[in-house]
Every structure is written in structure tokens, then in C-alpha cells.
C-alpha positions in Angstrom: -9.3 11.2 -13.8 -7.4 14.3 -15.0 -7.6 15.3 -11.2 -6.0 12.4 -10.0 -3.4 11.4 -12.4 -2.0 14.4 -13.8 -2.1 14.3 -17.6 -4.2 11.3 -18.0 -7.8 12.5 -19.3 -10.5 10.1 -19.9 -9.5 10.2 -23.6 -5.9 9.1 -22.5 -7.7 5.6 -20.8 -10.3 5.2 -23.9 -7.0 5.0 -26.6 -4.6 2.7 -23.4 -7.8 0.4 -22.8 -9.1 -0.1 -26.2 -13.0 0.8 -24.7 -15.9 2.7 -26.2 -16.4 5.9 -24.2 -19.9 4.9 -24.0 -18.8 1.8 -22.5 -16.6 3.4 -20.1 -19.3 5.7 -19.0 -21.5 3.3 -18.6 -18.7 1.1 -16.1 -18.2 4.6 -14.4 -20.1 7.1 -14.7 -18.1 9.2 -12.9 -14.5 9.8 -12.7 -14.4 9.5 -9.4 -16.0 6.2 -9.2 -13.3 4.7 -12.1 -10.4 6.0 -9.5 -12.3 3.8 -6.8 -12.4 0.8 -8.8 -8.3 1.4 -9.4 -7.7 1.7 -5.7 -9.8 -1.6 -4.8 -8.3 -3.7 -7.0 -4.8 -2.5 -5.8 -6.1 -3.1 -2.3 -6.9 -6.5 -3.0 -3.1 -7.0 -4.7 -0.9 -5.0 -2.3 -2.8 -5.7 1.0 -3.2 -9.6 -0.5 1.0 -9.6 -1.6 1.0 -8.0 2.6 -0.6 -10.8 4.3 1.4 -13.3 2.1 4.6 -12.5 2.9 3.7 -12.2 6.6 2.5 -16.0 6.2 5.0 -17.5 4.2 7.3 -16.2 7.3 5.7 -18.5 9.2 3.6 -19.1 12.5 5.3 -16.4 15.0 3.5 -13.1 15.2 6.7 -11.4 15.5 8.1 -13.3 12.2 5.5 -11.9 10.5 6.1 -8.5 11.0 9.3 -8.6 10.1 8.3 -11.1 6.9 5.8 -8.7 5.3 8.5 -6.5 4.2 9.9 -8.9 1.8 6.5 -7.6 -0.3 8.5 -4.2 -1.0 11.5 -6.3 -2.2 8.9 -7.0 -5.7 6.6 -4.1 -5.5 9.2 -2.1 -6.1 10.9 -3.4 -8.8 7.7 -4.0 -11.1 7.6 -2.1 -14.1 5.8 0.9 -14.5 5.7 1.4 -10.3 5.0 4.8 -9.4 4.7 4.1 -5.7 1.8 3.7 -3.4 -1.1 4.4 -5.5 -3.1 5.4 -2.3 -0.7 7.9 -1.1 -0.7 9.5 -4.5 -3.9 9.3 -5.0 -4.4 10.9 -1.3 -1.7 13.6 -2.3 -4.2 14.6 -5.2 -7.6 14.6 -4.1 -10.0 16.2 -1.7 -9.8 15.5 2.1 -13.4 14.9 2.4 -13.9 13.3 -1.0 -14.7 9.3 -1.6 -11.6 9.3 -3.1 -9.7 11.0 0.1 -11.7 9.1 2.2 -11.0 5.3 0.4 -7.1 6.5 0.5 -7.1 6.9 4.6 -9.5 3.9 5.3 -7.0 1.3 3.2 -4.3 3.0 5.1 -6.4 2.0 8.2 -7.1 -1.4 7.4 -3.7 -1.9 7.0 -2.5 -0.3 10.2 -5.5 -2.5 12.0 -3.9 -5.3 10.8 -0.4 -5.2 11.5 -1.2 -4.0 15.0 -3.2 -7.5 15.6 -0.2 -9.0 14.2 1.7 -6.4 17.1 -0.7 -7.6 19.6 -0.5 -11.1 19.0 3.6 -11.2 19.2 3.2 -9.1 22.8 4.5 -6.1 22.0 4.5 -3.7 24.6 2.4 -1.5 22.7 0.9 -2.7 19.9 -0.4 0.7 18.8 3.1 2.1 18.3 4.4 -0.5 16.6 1.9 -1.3 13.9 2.5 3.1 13.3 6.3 2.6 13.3 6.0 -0.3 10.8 3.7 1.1 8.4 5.5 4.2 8.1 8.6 2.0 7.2 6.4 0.1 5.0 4.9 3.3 3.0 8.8 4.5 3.3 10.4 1.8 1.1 7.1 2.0 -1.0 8.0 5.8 -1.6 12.0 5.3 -1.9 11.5 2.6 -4.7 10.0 5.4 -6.9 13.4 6.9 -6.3 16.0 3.9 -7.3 14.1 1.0 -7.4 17.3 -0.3 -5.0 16.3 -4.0 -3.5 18.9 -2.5 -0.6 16.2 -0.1 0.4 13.9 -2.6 1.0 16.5 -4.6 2.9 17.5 -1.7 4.7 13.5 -1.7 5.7 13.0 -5.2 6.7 16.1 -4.1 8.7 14.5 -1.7 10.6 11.6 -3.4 11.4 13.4 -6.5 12.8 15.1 -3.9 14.8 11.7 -2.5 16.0 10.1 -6.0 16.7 12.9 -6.8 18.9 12.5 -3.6 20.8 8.7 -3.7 21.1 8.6 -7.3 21.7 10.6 -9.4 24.7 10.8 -12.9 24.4 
């Protein structure tokens, strides 16, 4: 864990979590596979707050795209945010480690999905544009550990519509 998140031993998550260390050990044997627990349930909260703000845009594909950024407007702003746990956690592991390697394939799922999303709205390359959008997305996720400003995340959402309409004629 130590590895990871700087300062935070396993004693540190026994005394926040209020469990045995036996217990703990038990759960994860390994520290490694504690991180990996972390980074799949934020997978299943960021990537899930993703796709809903892409479908409470509405229908269009190209909607969507734009829409999924309002999920940076509360990410954030939530207290304790320390910015995109999986690019952190990337920044401190291995390459080559299940760690490393769980940090590049969420990055990938997300990627694989916005590009559908790029495909479905005809853009004229899908490819491209799901890139251009997630760096923007992983952008405002790294500038709210900055200010926590909702007018970088406006400024974002910005950017993307600007992109869409490039990438994607009517």
C-alpha cells in the first residue's frame, strides 16, 4: 500500500477502517491485491457517473459526448478528491505490474467506449476523437486537484463541444 499511496502503510488503513489485521489479510493477502479492489470499485463509480451523464444528455451520440463531461463538474468538487485514482495509481506503480496493468486497461475501456459513442455520432475518425476527449476528460480530472474550479470543468465540456462539432458534420 505504502508503494502506492505514499505515507499510508497498512497500519494507517487497519486504525481509518476499524479492521483486524488478520481480517485484512485475510480480504487481501497482498497489498497489491487491496489496491485492485480500490481501483474496481472506483471503476464501477467513475466509469458508471461516465455513462450516466452521457445518457441523461439524451439519445444523440454526439450529445453524449459532449454530456459526459458534466461528470467532472461533481467529481471534482467531492471532498477528499485527489484526482484520478488510476492515473495516480499508474504514476506509482510498476509498468508491468497488476496494478500498472489494471490502471492502462480502465483507461482503455474508457477510451473503447467513448470512441463507439465517436462512431456512432459519424465522426470522421472516431479514433481521434474518443483520444482528444479523454485526454480533456483526465485534464479537468487532474486540474480539479488544483482549484476545484466548476469553470475548469465548463471550460472542458467547452472544448469537447468544440471538438464534436469539428469531428462530426451534420
Amino acid at each position: 500500500m505504502a508503494k502506492y499511496l505514499p505515507g499510508v502503510g497498512v497500519d494507517t488503513v487497519i486504525a481509518e477502517s476499524g479492521v483486524a489485521k488478520a481480517t485484512l489479510y485475510k480480504h487481501f493477502p497482498r497489498k497489491d491485491a487491496l489496491v485492485l479492489a480500490y481501483l474496481d470499485r472506483v471503476d464501477q463509480t467513475w466509469f458508471g457517473q461516465l455513462r450516466a451523464a452521457a445518457r441523461d444528455a439524451g439519445d444523440d451520440p454526439r450529445a453524449q459526448l459532449v454530456g459526459m463531461f458534466d461528470a467532472l463538474d461533481s467529481a471534482a468538487r467531492r471532498e477528499g478528491y485527489h484526482g484520478c485514482a488510476f492515473i495516480n495509481t499508474a504514476a506509482e506503480s510498476t509498468t508491468g505490474s497488476d496494478v500498472h496493468a489494471r490502471t492502462v486497461e480502465h483507461k482503455r475501456v474508457v477510451r473503447a467506449w467513448v470512441t463507439d459513442l465517436a462512431r456512432r455520432a459519424e465522426a470522421t475518425d472516431p479514433d481521434l476523437l474518443a483520444r482528444q476527449l479523454t485526454m480533456l476528460i483526465d485534464g479537468g480530472l487532474a486540474i480539479g486537484v488544483l482549484d476545484a474550479d466548476p469553470a475548469a470543468s465548463h471550460a472542458a465540456k467547452a472544448a469537447a463541444q468544440a471538438l464534436v462539432d469539428a469531428s462530426c458534420p451534420r
